[in-house]
N, C-alpha and C positions, 0 to 999 in steps of 0.2 A: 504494500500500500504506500502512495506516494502521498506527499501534501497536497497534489492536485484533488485526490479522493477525498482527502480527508473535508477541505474547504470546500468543494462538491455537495457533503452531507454534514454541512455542520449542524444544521437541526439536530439530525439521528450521534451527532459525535458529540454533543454538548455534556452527556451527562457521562461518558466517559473521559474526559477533558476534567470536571468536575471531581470525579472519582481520583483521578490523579494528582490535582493542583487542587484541593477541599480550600483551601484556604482563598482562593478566589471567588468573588462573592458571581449570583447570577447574571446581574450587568454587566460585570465586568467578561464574562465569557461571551456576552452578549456582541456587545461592542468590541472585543475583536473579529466576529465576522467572519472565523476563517484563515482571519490574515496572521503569516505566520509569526511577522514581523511583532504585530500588533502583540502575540501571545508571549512571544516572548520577551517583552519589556512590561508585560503586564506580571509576568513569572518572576522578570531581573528584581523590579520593584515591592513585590508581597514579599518575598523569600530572601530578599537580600541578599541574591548572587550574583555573580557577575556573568554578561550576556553570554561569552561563550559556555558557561555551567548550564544556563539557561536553553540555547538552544542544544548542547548536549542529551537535557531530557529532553528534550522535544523531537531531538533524532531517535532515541530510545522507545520513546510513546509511538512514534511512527512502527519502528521495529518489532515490537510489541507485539502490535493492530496487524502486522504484516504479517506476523506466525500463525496468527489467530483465522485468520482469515483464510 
């Protein structure tokens, strides 16, 4: 599964996005949209890492999605 998939279905990915980063409230999943950009400075910012740790889980959550699948 790529991030094209994923932003494709972000309705249906919301609440595993949610599952993974809990500490994100539901606007705020909201209002990324998708965008991967978007998640991951919403990620940098809750959790206090730094962007590349940030999209590192977010390669992982893709990875994830992709065995499951």
């Amino acid at each position: 599964m790529n991030w094209d998939i994923i932003k494709g279905n972000w309705k249906q990915m919301k609440g595993q996005v949610q599952s993974k980063w809990g500490e994100l409230t539901d606007d705020e999943i909201d209002q990324a949209e998708g965008d991967r950009a978007r998640l991951a400075g919403l990620i940098q910012e809750r959790y206090g890492v730094a962007r590349d740790e940030a999209e590192r889980q977010i390669d992982a959550f893709i990875a994830q999605h992709k065995s499951a699948a």
